[in-house]
C-alpha positions in Angstrom: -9.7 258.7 -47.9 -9.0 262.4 -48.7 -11.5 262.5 -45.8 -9.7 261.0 -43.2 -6.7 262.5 -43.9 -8.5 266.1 -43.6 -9.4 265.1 -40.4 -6.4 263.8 -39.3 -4.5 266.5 -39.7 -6.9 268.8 -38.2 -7.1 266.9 -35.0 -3.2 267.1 -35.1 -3.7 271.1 -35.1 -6.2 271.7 -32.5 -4.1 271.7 -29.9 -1.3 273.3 -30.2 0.4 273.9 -26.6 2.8 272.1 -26.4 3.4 269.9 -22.9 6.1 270.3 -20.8 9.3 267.7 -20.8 12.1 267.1 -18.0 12.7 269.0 -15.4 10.0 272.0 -16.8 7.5 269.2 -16.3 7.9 269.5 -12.6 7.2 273.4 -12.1 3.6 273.1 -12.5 1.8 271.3 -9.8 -0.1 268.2 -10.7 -2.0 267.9 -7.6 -4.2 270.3 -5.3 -3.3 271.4 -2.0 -6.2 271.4 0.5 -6.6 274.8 2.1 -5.2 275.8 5.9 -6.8 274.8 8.5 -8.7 277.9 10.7 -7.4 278.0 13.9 -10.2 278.1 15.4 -13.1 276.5 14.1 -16.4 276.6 16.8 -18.9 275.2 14.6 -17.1 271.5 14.3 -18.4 271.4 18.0 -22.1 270.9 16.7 -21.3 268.6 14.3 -22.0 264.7 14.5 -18.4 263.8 12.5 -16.2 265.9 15.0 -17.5 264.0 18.2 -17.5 260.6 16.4 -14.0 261.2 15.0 -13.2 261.8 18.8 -14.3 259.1 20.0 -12.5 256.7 17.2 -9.7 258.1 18.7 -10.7 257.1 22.2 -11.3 253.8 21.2 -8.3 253.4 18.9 -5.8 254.5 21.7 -7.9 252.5 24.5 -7.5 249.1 22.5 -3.5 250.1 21.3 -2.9 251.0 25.1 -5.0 246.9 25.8 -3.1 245.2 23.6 0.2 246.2 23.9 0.5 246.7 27.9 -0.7 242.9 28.0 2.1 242.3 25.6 4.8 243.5 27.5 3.4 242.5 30.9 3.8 238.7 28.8 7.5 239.1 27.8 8.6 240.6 31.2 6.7 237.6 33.0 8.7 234.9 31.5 12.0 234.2 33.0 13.8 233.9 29.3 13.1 235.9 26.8 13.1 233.3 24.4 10.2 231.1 26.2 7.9 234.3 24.7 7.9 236.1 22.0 10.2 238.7 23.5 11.6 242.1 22.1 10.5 241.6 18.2 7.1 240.5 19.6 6.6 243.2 21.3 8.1 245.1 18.2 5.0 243.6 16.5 2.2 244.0 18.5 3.1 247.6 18.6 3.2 248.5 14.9 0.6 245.6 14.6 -1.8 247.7 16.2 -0.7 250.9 15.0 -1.3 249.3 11.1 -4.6 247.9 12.3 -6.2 250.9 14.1 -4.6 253.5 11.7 -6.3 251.6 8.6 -9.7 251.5 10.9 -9.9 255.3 11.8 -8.4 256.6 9.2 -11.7 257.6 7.3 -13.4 259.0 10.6 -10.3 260.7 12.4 -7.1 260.7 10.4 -5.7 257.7 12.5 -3.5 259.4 14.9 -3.8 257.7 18.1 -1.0 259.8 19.3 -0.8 263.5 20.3 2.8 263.6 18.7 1.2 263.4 15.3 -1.8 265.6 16.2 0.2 267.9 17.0 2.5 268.0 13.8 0.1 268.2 12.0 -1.7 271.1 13.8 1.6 272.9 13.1 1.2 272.5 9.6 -2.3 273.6 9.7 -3.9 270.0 9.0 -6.5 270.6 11.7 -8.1 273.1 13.8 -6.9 274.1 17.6 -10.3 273.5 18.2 -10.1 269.8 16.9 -6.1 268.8 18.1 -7.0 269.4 21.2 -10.0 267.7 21.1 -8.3 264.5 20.0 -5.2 264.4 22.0 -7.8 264.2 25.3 -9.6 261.7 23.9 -6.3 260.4 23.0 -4.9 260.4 26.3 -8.1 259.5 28.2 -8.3 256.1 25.8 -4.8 255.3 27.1 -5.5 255.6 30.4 -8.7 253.7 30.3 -6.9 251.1 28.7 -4.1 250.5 31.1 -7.2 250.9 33.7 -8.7 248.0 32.2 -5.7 245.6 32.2 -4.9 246.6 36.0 -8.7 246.1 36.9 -7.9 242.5 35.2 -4.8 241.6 36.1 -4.0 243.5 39.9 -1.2 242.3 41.2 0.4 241.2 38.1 0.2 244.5 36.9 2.4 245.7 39.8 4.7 243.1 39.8 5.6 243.7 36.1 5.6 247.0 35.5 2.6 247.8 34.0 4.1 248.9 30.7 5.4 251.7 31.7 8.6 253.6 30.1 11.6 253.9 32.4 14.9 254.4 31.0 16.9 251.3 31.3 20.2 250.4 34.1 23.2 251.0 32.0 21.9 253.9 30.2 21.7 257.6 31.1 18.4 259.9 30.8 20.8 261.7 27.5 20.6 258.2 26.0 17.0 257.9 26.3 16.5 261.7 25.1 18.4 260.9 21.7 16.5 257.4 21.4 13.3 259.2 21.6 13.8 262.7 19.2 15.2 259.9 16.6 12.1 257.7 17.3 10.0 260.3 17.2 11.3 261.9 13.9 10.8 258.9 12.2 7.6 258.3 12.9 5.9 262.0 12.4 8.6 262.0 9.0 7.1 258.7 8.3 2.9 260.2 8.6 3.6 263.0 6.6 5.3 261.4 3.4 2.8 258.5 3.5 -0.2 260.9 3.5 1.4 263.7 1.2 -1.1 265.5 -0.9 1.6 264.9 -4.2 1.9 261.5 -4.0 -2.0 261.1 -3.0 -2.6 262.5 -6.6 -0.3 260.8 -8.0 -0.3 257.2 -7.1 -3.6 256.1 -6.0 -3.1 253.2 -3.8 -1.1 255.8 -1.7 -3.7 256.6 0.3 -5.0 252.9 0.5 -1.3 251.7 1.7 -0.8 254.3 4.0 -1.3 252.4 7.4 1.7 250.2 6.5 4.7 252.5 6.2 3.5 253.5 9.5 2.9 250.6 11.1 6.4 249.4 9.8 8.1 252.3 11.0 6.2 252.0 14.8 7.4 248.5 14.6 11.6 249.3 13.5 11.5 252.3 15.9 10.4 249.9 18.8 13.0 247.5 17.6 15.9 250.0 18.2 14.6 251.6 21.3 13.2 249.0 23.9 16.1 247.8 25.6 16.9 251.7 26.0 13.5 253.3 27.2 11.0 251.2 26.8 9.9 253.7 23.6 8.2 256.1 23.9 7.0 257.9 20.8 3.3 258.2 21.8 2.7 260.9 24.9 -0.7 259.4 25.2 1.1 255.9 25.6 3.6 256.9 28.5 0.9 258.9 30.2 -1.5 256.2 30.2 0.4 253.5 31.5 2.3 256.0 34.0 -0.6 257.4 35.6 -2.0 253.5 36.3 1.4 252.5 37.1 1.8 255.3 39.6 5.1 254.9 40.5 8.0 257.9 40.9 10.5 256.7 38.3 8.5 256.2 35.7 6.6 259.8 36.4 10.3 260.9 36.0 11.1 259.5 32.6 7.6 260.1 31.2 7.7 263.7 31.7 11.0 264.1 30.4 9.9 262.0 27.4 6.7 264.0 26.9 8.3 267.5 27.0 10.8 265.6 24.6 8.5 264.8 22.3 7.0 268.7 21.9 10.2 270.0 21.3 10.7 267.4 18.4 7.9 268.1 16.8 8.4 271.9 16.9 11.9 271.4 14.6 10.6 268.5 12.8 7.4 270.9 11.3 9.3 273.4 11.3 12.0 271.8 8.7 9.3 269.7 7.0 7.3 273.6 6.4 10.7 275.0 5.3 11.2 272.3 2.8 7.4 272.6 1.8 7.8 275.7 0.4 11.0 274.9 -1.8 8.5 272.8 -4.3 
């Protein structure tokens, strides 16, 4: 018995550090930040990963761009909106999609399927020039195959309706459509970057697992909000895609407006999200 206790009491003493409590607990970081990104990173070019996480973004954005121009092209063909699923189906099959494809590339590419987010993160050094640029043409050329496709199905039907392209709605000025898309847009790239942050990764983790639905919820609530107004937006790839098919002047107009919109968003979103980095 004497034993025991001997040994009880020198477990008790062999560490003797004690642990942090309260808000000391917190200084230390529990988790591991993964190094910068180069800038420049040649050698991804010969490997097998970088060209097949390219073209999971082609095909992510070429089946988002499928999917969700038939969608629309569906609601704005029935003469009530309530014959079809109207404005929360389209709400759905846009963040649908996003969940879907996001939780299906995420291993190979990330899941961006939108330059707005490769971008972001390229600002806070999640990826290589080298790579961001790779995947937002990829990004951009699986839009534009994808609105390709449904035309080459669906010709005169696609012209009659629209094609799924963003125009800012009668009633509302080009100012309206620019606040509807930096808020839209914030919410979204705010939305990526909590749901994949490296401290809550290490700390909870299912985060990573559940990641895709935050995201997908938020595509789906933005779209809510901003449909009647521009059609949103939120995805250059998506506007470019569906404008360059489209090919008509007013929705050129509001597409370039929206896509230079959407740089300039990201550029004070990152920049904020960096500054408030740093405070932890």
């Amino acid at each position: 018995m004497e034993g025991k206790e001997e040994d009880v009491r020198l477990g008790a003493n062999k560490y003797t550090e004690r642990q942090p409590i309260g808000t000391s607990a917190q200084t230390d970081k529990d988790y591991r930040e993964p190094p910068p990104a180069p800038l420049f990173e040649p050698g991804e070019l010969h490997s097998w990963s970088f060209w097949r996480a390219g073209i999971a973004e082609f095909m992510a954005t070429f089946l988002f761009l499928y999917i969700t121009v038939l969608t629309v092209m569906g609601v704005v063909r029935s003469p009530s909106k309530c014959a079809t699923v109207g404005i929360q189906g389209i709400a759905w099959a846009f963040g649908g999609m996003i969940f879907a494809l996001v939780y299906c590339t995420a291993g190979i590419s990330g899941g961006h399927i939108n330059p707005a987010v490769t971008f972001g993160l390229l600002l806070a050094r999640k990826l290589s020039l080298t790579r961001a640029v790779f995947y937002m043409i990829m990004q951009c050329l699986g839009a534009i195959c994808g609105a390709g496709v449904v035309k080459g199905f669906q010709g005169h039907q696609y012209e009659v309706l629209g094609g799924g392209a963003n125009v800012v709605a009668a009633g509302y000025s080009k100012g309206d459509g620019l606040g509807a898309e930096i808020v839209g847009t914030f919410v979204l790239v705010y939305t990526v970057f909590s749901a994949t942050d490296a401290k809550r990764n290490a700390r909870d983790s299912h985060v990573p697992i559940l990641a895709p639905l935050p995201i997908g919820f938020a595509v789906f609530l933005v779209h809510l909000a901003t449909i009647p107004i521009t059609g949103t937006g939120i995805n250059p790839a998506r506007s470019l895609g569906a404008a360059i098919i489209y090919n008509r002047e007013h929705a050129w107009d509001d597409m370039v407006s929206e896509t230079l919109l959407h740089d300039q968003t990201q550029s004070l979103l990152i920049s904020s999200f960096i500054c408030e980095s740093a405070l932890y």
